[in-house]
C-alpha positions, 0 to 999 in steps of 0.5 A, spaced: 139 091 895 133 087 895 131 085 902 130 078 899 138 077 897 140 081 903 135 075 906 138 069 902 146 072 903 146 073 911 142 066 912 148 063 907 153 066 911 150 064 918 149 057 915 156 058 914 159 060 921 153 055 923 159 050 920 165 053 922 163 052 929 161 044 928 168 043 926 172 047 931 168 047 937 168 040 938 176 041 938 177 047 942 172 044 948 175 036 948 172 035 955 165 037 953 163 036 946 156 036 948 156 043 951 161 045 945 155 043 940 150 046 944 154 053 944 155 052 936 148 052 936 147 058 941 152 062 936 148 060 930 142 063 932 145 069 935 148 070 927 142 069 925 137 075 930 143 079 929 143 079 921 135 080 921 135 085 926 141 090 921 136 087 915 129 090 918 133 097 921 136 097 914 130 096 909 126 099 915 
């Protein structure tokens, strides 16, 4: 596959995660909604490294 279209699937579906995590976290972590976006966001750049870590090994 093209890495161009391995780039644009992970970002979407890291972009996807990045959504889920805003919606449930903020419910899971009621007491601390500012921490709960914090971590969404943490998660999302973890989503992020790890999908352009597997995409370099593999094309590389």
């Amino acid at each position: 596959m093209d890495s161009r279209v391995l780039d644009v699937l992970t970002g979407v579906a890291s972009l996807l995660v990045f959504i889920v995590l805003l919606i449930v976290l903020p419910d899971l972590m009621k007491e601390s909604i500012g921490i709960a976006y914090i971590l969404a966001f943490v998660l999302f750049l973890i989503t992020m490294s790890g999908a352009g870590y597997i995409i370099n090994k593999k094309i590389a």
